[in-house]
N, C-alpha and C positions, 0 to 999 in steps of 0.2 A: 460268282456262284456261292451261295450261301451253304454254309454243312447243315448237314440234315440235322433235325430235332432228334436227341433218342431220351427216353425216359430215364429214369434216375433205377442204376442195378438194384435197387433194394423194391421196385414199385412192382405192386401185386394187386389182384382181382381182390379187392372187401368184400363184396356181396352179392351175393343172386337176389331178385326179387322177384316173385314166382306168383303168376295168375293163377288161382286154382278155384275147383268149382265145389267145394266143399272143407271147411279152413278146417272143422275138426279133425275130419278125416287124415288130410295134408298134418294137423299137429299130430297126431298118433303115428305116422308115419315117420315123420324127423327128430320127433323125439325123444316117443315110446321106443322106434325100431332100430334105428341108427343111432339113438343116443344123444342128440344136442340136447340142450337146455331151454326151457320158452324163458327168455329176458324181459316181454313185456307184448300186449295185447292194446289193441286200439280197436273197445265193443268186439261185435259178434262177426267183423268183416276183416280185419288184420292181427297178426300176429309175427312177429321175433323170434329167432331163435338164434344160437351162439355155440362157441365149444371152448371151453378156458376161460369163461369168465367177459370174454369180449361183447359187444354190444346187439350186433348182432352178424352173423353170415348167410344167413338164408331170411327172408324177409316172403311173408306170405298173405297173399289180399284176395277178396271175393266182389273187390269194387264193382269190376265188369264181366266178371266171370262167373259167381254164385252159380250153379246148379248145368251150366256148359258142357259142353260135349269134350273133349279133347282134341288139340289142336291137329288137322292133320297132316302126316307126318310127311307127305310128297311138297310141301310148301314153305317158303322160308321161316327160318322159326331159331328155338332152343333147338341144338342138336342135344346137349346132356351140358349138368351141370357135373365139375368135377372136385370130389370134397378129397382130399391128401391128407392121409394120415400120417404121422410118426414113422414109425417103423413097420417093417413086415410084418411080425407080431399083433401090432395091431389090426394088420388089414386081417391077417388071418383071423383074428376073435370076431372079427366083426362079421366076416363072411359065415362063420361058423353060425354067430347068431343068425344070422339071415336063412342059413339051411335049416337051424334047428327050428324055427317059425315058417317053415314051409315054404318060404319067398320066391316067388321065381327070379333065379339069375336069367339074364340075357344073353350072356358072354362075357370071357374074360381073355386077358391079352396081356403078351407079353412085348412093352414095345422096346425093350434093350434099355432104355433110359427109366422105363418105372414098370412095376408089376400093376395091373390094373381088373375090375370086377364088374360090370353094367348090368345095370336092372334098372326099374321103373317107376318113378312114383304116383299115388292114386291117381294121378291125373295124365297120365303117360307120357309127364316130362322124362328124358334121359336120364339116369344118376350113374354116374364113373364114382367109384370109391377106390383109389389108389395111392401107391405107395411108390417113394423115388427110389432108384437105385445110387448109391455113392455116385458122387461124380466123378471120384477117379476111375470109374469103372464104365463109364460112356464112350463111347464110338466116335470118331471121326472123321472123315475123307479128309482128302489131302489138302481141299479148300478151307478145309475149317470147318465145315459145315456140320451139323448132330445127326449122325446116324439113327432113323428110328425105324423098329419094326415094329409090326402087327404079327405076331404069332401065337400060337395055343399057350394058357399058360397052365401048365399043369398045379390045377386045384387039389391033387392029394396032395402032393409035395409042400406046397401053401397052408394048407390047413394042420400039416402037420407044426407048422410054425405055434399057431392054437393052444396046443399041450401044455 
């Protein structure tokens, strides 16, 4: 019996590539609102975008989607793309900007391992904007396994991070 395959501990998700029915729209949204960067455009149907200077993380096309409805949400699909900030601090500024431009949140959670924020993008993909908690500060049962919860996360508290 052969050991199972496991990925290299340093290997992570590069990017989202995200169908959307309207690309300006979608750039003002990831850009303007949340703040990434546009790295680069290809015409009037794709566009890039990054956070640090990298190539890209979020990747946006209107190939087959231009002017569509939104996926609906009872069928396999994106559940949420989830973008990780830095620090608390930063979830908080970021959140703050989202209130101070009227944005509607969705709900925010605290799942023991990271503090987390969901809202929607114009096209009613998912967006998780969260932030990790130390790892020495993580949960575990006896088997090893990661303790996570889904609990309220208190948004005054968070935003006071903001200041």
């Amino acid at each position: 019996m052969s050991k199972p395959y496991k990925l290299p501990a340093k290997s992570g998700i590069g990017h989202v590539h995200l169908r959307v029915s309207d690309l300006e729209k979608s750039i003002s949204f990831y850009r303007d609102l949340l703040g990434f960067d546009l790295t680069t455009r290809y015409g009037a149907q794709a566009a890039f975008l990054s956070a640090g200077g990298y190539h890209h993380h979020i990747g946006l096309n209107t190939w087959q989607s231009e002017g569509a409805a939104p996926a609906p949400k009872n069928q396999p699909g994106l559940f949420h793309t989830a973008i990780l900030l830095p620090t608390r601090k930063d979830l908080a500024q970021l959140v703050r900007r989202l209130i101070d431009h009227d944005y509607p949140l969705m709900g925010a959670s605290d799942h023991g391992v990271s503090e987390a924020v969901y809202l929607e993008d114009p096209d009613g993909n998912g967006v998780e904007l969260y932030c990790d908690r130390p790892r020495e500060e993580w949960a575990y049962r006896e088997d090893g396994t990661l303790i996570m919860t889904t609990l309220p996360l208190d948004l005054d508290l968070l935003l006071k991070q903001a200041e």
